[in-house]
C-alpha positions as CSV (number, residue, x, y, z in Angstrom):
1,X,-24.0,-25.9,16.6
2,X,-22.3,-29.0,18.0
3,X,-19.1,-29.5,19.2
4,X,-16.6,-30.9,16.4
5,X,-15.7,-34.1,16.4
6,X,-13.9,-36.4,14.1
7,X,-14.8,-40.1,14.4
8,X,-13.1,-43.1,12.6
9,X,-10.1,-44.8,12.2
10,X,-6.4,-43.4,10.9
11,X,-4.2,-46.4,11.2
12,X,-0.1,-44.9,9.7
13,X,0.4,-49.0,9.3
14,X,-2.1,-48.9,6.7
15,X,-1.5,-45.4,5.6
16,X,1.1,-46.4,2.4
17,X,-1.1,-49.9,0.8
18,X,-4.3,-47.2,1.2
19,X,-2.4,-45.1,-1.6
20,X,-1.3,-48.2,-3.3
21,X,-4.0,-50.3,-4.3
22,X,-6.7,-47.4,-4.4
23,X,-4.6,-44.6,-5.6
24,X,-7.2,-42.0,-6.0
25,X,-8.9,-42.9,-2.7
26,X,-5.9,-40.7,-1.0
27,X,-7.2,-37.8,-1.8
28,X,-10.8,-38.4,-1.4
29,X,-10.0,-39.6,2.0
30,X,-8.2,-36.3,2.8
31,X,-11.3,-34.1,1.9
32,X,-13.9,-36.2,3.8
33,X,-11.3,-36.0,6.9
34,X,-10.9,-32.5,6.7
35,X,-14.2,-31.4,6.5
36,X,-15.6,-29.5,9.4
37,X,-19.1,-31.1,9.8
38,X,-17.4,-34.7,9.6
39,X,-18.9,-36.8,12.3
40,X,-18.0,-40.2,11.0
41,X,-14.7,-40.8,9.4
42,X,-13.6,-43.8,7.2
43,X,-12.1,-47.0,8.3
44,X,-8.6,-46.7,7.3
45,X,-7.7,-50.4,7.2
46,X,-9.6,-54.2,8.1
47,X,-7.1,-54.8,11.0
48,X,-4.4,-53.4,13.0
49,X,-1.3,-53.1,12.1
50,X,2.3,-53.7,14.4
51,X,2.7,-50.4,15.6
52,X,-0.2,-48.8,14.9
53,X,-1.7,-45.3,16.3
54,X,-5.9,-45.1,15.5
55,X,-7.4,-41.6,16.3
56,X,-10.8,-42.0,17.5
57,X,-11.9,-38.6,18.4
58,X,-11.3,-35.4,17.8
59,X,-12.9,-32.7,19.8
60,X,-12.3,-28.9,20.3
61,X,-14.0,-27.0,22.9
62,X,-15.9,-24.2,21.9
63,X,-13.1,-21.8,20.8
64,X,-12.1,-18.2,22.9
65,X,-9.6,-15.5,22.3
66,X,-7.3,-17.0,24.1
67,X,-6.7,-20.3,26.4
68,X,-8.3,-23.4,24.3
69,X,-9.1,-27.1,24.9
70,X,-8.5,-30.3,22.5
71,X,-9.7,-33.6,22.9
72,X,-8.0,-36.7,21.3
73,X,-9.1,-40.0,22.1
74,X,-6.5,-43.0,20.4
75,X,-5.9,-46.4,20.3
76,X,-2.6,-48.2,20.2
77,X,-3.6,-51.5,18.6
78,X,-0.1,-52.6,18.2
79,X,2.6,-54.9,20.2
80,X,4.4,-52.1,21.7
81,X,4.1,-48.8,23.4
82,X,3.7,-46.1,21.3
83,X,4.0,-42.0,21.4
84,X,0.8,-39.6,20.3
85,X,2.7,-36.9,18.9
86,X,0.4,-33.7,18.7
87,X,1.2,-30.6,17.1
88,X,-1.1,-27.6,17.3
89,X,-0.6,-24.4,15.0
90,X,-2.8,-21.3,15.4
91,X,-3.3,-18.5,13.4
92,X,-4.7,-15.0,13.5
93,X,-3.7,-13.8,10.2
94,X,-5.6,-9.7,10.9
95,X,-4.1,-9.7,14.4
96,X,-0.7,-7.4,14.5
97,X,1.2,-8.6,11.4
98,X,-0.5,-12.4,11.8
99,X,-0.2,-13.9,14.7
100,X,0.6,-17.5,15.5
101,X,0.9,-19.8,18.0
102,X,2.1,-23.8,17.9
103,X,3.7,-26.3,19.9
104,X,3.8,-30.0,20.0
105,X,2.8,-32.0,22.9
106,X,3.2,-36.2,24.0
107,X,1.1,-38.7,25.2
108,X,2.3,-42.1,25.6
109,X,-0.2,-44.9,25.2
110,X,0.5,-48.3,26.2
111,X,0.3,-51.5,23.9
112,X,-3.6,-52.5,23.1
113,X,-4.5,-49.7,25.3
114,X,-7.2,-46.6,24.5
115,X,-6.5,-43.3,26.0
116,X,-8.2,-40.2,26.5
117,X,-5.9,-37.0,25.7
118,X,-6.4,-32.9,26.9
119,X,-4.6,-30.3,25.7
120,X,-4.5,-26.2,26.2
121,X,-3.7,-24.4,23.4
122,X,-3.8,-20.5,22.3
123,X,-5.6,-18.3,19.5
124,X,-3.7,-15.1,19.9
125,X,-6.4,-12.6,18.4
126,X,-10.1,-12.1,18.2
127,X,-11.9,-15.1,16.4
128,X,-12.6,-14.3,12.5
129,X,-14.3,-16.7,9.9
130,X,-10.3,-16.1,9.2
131,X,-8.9,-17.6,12.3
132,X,-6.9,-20.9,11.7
133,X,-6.1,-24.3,13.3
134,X,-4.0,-27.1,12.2
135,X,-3.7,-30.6,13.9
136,X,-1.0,-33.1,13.2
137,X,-0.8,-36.3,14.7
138,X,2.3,-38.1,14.7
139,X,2.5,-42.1,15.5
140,X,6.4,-42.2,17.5
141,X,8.5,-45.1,19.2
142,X,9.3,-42.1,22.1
143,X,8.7,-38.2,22.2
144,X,12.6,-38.0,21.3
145,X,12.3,-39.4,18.2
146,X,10.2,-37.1,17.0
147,X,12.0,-34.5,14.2
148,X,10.1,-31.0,13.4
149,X,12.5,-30.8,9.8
150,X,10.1,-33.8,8.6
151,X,7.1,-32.2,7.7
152,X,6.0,-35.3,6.1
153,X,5.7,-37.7,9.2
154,X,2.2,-37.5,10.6
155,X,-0.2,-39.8,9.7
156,X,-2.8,-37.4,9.8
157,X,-4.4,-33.5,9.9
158,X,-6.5,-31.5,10.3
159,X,-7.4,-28.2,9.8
160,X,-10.2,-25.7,10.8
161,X,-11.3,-22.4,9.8
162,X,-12.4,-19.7,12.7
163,X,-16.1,-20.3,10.1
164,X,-16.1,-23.8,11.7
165,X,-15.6,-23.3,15.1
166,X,-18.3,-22.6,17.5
167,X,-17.6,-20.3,19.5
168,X,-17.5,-20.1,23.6
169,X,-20.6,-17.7,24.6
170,X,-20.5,-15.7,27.7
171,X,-22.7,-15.1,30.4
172,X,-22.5,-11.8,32.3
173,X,-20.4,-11.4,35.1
174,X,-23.0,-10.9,38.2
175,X,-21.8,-9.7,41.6
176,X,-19.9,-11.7,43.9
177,X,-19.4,-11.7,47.5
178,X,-17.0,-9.8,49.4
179,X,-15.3,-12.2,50.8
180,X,-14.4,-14.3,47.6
181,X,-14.0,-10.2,46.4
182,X,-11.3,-9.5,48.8
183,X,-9.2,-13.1,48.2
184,X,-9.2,-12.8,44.5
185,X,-7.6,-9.6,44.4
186,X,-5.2,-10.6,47.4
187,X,-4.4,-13.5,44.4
188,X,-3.5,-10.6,42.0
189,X,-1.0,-8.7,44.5
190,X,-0.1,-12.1,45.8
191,X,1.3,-12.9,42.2
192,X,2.6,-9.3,41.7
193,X,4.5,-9.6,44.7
194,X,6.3,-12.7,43.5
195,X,6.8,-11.3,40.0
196,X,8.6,-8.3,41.3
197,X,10.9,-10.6,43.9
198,X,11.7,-12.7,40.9
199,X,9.9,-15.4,42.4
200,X,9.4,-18.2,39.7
201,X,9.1,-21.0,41.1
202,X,6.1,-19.5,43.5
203,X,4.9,-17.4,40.6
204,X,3.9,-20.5,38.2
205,X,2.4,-22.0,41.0
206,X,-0.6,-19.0,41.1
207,X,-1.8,-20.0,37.6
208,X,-3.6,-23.3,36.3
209,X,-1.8,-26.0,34.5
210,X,-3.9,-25.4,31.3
211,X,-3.3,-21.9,31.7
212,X,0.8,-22.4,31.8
213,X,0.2,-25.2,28.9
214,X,-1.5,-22.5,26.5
215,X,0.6,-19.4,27.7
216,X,3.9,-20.5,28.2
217,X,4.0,-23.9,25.7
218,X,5.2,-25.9,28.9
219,X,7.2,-28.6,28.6
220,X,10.1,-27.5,27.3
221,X,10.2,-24.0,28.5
222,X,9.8,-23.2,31.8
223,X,7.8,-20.7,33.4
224,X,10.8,-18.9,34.6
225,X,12.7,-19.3,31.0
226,X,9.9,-17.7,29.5
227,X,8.6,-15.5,31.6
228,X,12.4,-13.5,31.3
229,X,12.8,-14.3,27.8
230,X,12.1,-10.9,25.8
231,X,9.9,-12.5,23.0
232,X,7.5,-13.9,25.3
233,X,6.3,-10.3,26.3
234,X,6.3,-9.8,22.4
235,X,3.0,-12.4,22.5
236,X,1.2,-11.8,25.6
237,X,1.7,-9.4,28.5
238,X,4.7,-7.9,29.9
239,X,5.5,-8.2,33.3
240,X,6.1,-4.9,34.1
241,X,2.7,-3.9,32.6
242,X,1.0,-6.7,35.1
243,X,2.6,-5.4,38.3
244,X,1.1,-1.9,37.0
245,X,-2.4,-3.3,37.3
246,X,-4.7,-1.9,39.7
247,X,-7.7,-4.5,41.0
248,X,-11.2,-3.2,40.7
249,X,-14.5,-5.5,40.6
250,X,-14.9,-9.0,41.0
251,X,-17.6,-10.8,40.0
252,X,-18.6,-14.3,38.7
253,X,-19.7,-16.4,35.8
254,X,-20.5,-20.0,36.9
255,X,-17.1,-21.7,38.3
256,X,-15.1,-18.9,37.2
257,X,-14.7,-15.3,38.7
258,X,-13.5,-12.3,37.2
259,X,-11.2,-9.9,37.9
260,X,-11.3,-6.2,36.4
261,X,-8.1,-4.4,37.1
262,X,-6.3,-1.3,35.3
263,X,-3.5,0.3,33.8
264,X,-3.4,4.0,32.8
265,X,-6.0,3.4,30.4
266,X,-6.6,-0.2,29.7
267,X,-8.9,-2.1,31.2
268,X,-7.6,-6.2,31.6
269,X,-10.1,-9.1,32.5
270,X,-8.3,-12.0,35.2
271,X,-10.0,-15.1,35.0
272,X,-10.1,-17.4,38.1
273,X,-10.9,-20.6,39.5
274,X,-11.1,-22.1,42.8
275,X,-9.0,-25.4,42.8
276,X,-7.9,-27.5,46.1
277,X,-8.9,-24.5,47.9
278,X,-6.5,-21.8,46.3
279,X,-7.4,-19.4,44.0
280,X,-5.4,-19.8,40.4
281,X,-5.4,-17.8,37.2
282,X,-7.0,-19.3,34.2
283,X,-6.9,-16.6,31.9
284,X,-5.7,-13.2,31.0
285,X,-7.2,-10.6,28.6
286,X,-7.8,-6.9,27.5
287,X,-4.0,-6.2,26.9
288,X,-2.4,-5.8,23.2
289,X,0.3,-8.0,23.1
290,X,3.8,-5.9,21.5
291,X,3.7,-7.3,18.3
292,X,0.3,-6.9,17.2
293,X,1.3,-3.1,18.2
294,X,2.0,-0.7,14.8
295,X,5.4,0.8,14.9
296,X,4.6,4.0,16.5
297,X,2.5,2.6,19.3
298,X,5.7,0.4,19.7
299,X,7.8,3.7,19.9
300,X,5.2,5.5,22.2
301,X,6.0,2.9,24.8
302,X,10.1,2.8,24.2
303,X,10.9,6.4,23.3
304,X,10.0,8.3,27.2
305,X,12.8,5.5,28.2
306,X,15.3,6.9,26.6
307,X,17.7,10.4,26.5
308,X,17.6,12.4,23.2
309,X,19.2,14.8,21.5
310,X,17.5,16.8,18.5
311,X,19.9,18.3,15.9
312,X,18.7,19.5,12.3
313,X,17.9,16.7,10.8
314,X,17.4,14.0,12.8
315,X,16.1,12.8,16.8
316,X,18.5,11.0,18.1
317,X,17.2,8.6,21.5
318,X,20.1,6.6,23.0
319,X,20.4,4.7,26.5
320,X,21.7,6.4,29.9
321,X,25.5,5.9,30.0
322,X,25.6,3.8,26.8
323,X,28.3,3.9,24.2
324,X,26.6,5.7,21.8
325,X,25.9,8.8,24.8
326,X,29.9,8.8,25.0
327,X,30.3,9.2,21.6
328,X,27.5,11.2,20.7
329,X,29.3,13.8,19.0
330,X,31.1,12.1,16.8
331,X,27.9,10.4,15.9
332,X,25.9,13.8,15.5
333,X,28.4,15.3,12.9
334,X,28.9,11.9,11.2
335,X,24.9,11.8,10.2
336,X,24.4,15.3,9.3
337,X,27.4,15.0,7.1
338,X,26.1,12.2,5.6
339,X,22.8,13.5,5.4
340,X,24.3,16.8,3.7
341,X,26.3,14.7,1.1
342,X,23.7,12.5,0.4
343,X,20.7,15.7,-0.6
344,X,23.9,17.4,-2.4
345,X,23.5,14.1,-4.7
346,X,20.2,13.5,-5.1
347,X,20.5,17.8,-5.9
348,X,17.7,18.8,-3.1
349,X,17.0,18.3,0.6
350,X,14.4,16.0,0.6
351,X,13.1,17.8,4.0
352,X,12.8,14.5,6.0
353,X,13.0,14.4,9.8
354,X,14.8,10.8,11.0
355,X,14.5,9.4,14.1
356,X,17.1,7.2,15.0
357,X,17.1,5.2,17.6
358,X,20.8,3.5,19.2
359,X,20.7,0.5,21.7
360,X,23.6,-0.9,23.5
361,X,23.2,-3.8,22.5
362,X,21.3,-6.3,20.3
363,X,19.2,-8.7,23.2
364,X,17.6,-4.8,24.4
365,X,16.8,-3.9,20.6
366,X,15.7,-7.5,20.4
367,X,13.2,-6.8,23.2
368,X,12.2,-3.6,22.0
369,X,11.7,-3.9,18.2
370,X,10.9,-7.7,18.1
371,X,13.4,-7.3,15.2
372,X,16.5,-10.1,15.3
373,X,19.6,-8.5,13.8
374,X,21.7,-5.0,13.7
375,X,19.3,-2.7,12.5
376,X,16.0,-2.2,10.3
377,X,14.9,1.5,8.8
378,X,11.1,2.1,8.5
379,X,9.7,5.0,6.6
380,X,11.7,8.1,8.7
381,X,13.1,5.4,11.4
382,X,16.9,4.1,11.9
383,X,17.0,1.8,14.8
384,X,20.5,0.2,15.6
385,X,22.7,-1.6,17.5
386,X,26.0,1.4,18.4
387,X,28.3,-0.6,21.4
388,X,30.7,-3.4,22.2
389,X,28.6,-5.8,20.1
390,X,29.3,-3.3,16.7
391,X,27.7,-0.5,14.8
392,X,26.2,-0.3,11.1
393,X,27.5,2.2,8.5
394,X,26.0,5.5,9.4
395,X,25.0,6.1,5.8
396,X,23.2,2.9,4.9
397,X,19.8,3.7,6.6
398,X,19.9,7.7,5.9
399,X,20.4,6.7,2.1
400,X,17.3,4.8,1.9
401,X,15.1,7.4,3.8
402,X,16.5,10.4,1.7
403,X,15.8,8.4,-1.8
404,X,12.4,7.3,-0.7
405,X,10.8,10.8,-2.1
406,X,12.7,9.9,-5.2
407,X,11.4,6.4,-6.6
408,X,11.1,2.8,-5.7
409,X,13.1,1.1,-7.8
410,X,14.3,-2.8,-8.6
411,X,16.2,-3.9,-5.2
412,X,19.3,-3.6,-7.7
413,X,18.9,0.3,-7.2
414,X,17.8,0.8,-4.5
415,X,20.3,-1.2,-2.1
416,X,22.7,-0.6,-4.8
417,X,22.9,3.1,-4.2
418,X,23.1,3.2,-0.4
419,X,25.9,0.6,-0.4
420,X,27.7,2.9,-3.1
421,X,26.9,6.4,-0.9
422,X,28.5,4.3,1.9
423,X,31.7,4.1,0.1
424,X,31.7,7.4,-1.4
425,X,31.3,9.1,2.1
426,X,34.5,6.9,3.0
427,X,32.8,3.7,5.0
428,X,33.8,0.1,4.0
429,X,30.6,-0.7,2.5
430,X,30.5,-4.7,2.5
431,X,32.3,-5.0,6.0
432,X,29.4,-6.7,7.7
433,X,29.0,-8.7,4.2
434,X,32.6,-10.5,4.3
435,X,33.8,-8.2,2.1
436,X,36.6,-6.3,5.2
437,X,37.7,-3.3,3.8
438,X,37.4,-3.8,0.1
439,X,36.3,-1.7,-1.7
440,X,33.0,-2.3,-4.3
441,X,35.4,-3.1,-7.5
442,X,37.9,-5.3,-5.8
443,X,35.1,-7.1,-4.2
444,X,33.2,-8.0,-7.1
445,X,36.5,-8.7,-9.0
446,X,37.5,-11.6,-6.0
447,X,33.7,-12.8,-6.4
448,X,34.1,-13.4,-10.0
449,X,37.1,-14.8,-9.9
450,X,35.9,-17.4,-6.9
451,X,33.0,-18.3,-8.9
452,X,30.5,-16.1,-6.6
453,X,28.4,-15.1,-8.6
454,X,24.6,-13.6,-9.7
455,X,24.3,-12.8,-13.6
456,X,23.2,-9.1,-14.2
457,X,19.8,-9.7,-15.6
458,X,18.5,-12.3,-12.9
459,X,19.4,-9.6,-10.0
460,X,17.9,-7.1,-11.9
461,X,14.7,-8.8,-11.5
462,X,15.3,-9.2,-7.7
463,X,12.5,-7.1,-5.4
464,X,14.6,-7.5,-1.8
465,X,18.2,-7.8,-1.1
466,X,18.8,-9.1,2.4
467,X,17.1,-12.6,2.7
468,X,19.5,-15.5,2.6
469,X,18.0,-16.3,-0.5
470,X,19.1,-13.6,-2.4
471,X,23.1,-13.9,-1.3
472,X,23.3,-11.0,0.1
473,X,27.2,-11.1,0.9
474,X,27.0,-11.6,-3.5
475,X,23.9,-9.0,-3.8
476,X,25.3,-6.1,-2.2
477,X,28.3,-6.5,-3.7
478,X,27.1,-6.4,-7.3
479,X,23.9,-3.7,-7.0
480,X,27.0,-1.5,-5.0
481,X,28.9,-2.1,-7.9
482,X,26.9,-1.8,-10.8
483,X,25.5,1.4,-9.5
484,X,29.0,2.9,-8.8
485,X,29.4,2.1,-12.8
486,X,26.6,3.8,-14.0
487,X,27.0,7.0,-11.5
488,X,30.7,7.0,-12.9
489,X,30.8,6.5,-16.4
490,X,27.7,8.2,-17.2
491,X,25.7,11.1,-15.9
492,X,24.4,11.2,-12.5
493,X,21.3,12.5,-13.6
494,X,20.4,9.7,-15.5
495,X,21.0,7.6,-13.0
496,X,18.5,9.7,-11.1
497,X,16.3,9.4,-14.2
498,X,16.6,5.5,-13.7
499,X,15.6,5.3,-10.1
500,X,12.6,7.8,-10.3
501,X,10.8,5.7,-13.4
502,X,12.4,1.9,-12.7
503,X,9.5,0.1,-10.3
504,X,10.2,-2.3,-8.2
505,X,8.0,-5.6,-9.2
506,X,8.0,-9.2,-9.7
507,X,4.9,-9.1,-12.3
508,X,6.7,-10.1,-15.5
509,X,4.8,-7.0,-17.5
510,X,6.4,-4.4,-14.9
511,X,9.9,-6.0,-15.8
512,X,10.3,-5.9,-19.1
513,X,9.3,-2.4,-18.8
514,X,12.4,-1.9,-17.2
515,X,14.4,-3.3,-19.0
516,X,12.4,-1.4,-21.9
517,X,12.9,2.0,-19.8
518,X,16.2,1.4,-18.6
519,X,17.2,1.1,-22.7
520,X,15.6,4.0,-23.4
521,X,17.8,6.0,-20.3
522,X,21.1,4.8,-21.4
523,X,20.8,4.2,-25.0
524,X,22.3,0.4,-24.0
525,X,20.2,-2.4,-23.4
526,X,20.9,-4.5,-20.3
527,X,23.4,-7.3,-21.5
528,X,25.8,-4.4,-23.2
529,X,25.8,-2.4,-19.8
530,X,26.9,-5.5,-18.2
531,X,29.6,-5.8,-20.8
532,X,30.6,-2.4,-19.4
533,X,30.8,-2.6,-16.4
534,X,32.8,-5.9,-16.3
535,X,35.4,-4.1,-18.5
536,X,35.3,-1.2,-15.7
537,X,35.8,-3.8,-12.5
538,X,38.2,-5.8,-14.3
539,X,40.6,-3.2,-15.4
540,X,40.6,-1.1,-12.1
541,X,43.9,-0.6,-11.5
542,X,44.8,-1.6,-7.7
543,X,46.0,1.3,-6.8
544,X,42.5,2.7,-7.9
545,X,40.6,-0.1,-6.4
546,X,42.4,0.6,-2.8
547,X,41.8,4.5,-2.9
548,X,38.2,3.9,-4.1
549,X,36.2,6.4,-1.9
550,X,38.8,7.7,0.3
């Protein structure tokens, strides 16, 4: 299988009388472009135009797990310098949760000049007919005027599918001498050595350029930004885990030697070359990167870190000297009352273990969880922020978990009655929601009144509350509400009845169910109980409204 290579002419002067006089040639254009077997492209126009970009070639290197190579060959047949924008986007949609890698990198090319253009790039998992690349070119007066919120303003892509990339095939490593042996592993300890002085400067200077292009998407960043910035370990190794690494063989394929070396039970591959003299590092493999971990290998690595206490219901894993180890009894009793409460509700203990899991602060849980924000549960996991930076209502999370055996219901249940256990156990519920201390009534009551609002029947059809486009500081508010209403003015148990048979969906069959079920519960249909309960918020007294769940 050959290399692929797109040959032809995209000229962005052209690019809008191409669509005008021949308007269904656009698309045609497109499909010829983007095909992967293309190896002669169509002449986009009879003559340059005044600031023209023309891609001649495109060529990608047979593909690898790993560091990559792209070839672009343009032409500026205009008056005036010009800047190749090119933005490369990977994919491995099976790897971890879908992984993806993409940056966008410059080349300036002088007036009536052709030039030749390399880039590194990285596929982060194994290849799969799945695997994905996407090229845009962009035609720029300089690399600052180039805006990622346009997503209109390249003159051309392309895209591949791992089914149309040949692949890179390797020879077997065969011995290599002892002497090239001993230096590449003294490469190794040389760079661990650095790492572990905080050595940056030193450090980048042990790898290849391509190798820091691909890895480390450099320019902007710079090797030592990303190198100490937590999410880069989420993508590709972790420091600590490289100074771990024990060298083992060396041996050699062609230009390149490699490097076994291991940790606990892993087995990494080090790639090097010889260049000037000095032995660099031009690739790195056999580790899992942290985000293409599950959960509970993610745990497996965090948890020995950390002090623990066990009580009867949950595991509770804090830092050493952290705030939440000073107030750890307070802590204790506040969740086991609240996971008592909660199962004297629900009218059983639903005989789930929790582990929660309390960081200091949020850049640690960032590092750990690869999770931006406060807090996230997971099936029989609470991991939160607990220090100067603030805590979460101890009730939220534990609600969630101890409902789970219960149902799944519409997002207006389900967050509606862990917001509305948080009040009844005495927390101010929407705190974190600009609600302050309200309580669920007088909140809602101020929302209507502002003109904040989300009619009943389009959040009952909601499946998450949480994402800016569902308002949450409205959502929570409402579902808290409206869930308070039902638990209060009728019986509990059919509200139980409601969140065992209610399923949460967005097929359109699955919601008028629902509504059809949530009739036949209540005897109501939806629009009367939102009557209802606007009669209920709106005539709370205040003295009511302030004492709600004290």
């Amino acid at each position: 299988m050959e290399p692929i290579r797109f040959t032809g002419t995209v000229n962005v002067g052209r690019k809008s009388a191409w669509r005008f006089l021949i308007p269904g040639l656009g698309l045609l254009l497109t499909v010829m472009l983007c095909a992967a077997d293309s190896e002669k492209g169509e002449e986009a126009s009879s003559g340059p135009a005044t600031e023209s970009l023309e891609v001649l070639d495109i060529h990608l290197e047979p593909v690898q797990q790993g560091k990559n190579v792209l070839h672009v060959k343009v032409r500026n047949s205009g008056m005036h310098e010009r800047t190749l924008g090119v933005h490369i986007n990977t994919r491995s949609p099976h790897y971890g949760p879908g992984i993806g890698w993409g940056t966008i990198f410059f080349e300036t090319v002088a007036a009536g000049r052709q030039r030749d253009c390399r880039f590194a790039y990285k596929l982060q998992g194994p290849l799969t007919d799945d695997t994905n690349v996407r090229l845009r070119f962009y035609n720029l007066a300089s690399r600052e005027s180039f805006t990622s919120s346009d997503d209109t303003a390249h003159f051309h892509q392309r895209q591949y599918r791992g089914s149309d990339l040949e692949r890179r095939q390797f020879a077997p490593l065969t011995s290599a001498g002892e002497a090239d042996a001993r230096e590449v592993k003294a490469a190794l300890e040389r760079l661990q050595e650095l790492l572990a002085a905080a050595k940056y400067g030193e450090a980048s200077a042990c790898f290849t350029p391509d190798y820091l292009q691909a890895e480390f998407q450099t320019p902007p960043m710079t090797f030592e930004e990303a190198i100490t910035d937590p999410r880069f370990a989420w993508f590709s190794w972790d420091t600590d885990q490289l100074l771990e690494l024990t060298p083992q063989a060396v041996g050699r394929r062609g230009d390149e030697w490699g490097l076994t070396a291991t940790r606990g039970g892993e087995t990494w591959l080090i790639t090097f070359v010889r260049k000037g003299g000095t032995w660099k590092i031009d690739g790195i493999g056999g580790y899992v990167p942290f985000i293409a971990l599950s959960r509970q290998e993610q745990l497996a690595l965090l948890l020995p870190r950390l002090e623990k206490r066990s009580t009867e219901h949950f595991d509770i894993y804090y830092m050493k000297d952290s705030t939440a180890q000073r107030e750890l009894d307070a802590i204790v009793r506040r969740r086991e009352e609240g996971y008592r409460r909660i199962s004297e509700f629900i009218g059983r203990d639903a005989g789930r273990r929790i582990t929660l899991v309390l960081f200091e602060d949020m850049a640690t849980k960032l590092r750990w969880t690869a999770h931006q924000g406060m807090g996230l549960a997971e099936g029989n996991l609470i991991v939160e922020v607990y220090g100067p930076e603030g805590r979460l209502d101890p009730y939220h999370e534990t609600a969630h978990i101890l409902m789970g055996p219960v149902g799944s219901p519409p997002a207006l249940f389900n967050e509606g009655f862990a917001t509305y256990m948080s009040e009844l156990m005495g927390e101010e519920p929407l705190r974190n929601l600009g609600g302050g201390d309200a309580s669920l009534y007088a909140r809602v009551r101020a929302l209507k009144a502002g003109g904040e609002w989300i009619p009943l029947a389009e959040l009952f059809g909601y499946t998450e509350i949480g994402s800016q486009k569902s308002r949450p500081h409205i959502a929570y508010a409402e579902a808290g509400a409206f869930v308070k209403f039902l638990v209060e003015t009728y019986e509990k148990d059919r509200f139980l009845d409601a969140y065992a048979r209610l399923t949460n969906s967005s097929d359109p069959e699955i919601h008028q169910r629902n509504l059809e079920t949530l009739e036949a519960i209540y005897g109501l249909p939806l629009a009367e109980l939102d009557r209802r309960w606007h009669e209920a918020f709106q005539s709370a007294s205040a003295s009511t409204l302030a004492s709600a769940g004290k």
